[in-house]
N, C-alpha and C positions, 0 to 999 in steps of 0.2 A: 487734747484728750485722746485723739484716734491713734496718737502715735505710742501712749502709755498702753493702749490695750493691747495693739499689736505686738509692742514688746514685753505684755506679759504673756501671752501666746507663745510667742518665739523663743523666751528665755527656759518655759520649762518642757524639761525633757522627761520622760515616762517609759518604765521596761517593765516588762512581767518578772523581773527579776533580780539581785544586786546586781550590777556590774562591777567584774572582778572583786567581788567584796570590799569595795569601795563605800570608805564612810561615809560622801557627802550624800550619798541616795539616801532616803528616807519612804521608810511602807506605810500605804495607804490600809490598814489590817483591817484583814475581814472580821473580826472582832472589836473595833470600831466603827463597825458599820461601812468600810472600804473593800473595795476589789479587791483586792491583795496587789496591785501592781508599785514599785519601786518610782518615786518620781527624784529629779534633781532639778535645783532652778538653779540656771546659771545668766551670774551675772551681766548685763550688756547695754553699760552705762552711754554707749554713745549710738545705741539700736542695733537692727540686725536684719540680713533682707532674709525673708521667709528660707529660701534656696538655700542661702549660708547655715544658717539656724538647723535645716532636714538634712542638711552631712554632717553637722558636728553630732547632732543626734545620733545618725546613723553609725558616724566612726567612733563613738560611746559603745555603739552595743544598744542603741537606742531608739525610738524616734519622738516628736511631737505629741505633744500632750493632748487630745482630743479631748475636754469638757464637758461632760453628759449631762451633769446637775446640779444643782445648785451647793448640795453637802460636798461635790466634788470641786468646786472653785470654793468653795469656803477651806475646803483643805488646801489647797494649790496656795489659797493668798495667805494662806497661814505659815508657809513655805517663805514667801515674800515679803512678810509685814514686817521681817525684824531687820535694822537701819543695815547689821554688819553686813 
């Protein structure tokens, strides 16, 4: 189970912004009750070590997804839940 959490940690990335208007981002709308910031969860079926995970974020245009509260992991695995 420690290693499923971490690699939902590590898999989603978070901008205040699209990256390059890039489809796979997805907004958290402040009219949904979210921050406004841009998340993407990327895939990383065989794990990912923390340090790998904060440059691929960073060379997005990105970084790591910090989880404040509970609506906000409810959003993130809402991100996650679906198999594709």
């Amino acid at each position: 189970m420690r290693r499923l959490i971490v690699g939902l940690v590590a898999v989603v990335i978070s901008c205040g912004f699209n990256v390059d208007g890039r489809a796979d981002t997805i907004e958290w709308r402040i009219e949904d009750g979210g921050n406004g910031h841009w998340y993407e969860a990327v895939s990383t079926p065989s794990g990912i070590a923390w340090s790998d995970a904060n440059t691929t974020a960073t060379n997005s245009g990105g970084y790591l997804a910090t989880i404040l509260s509970g609506a906000e992991n409810d959003f993130v695995h809402s991100l996650i839940a679906d198999p594709k």
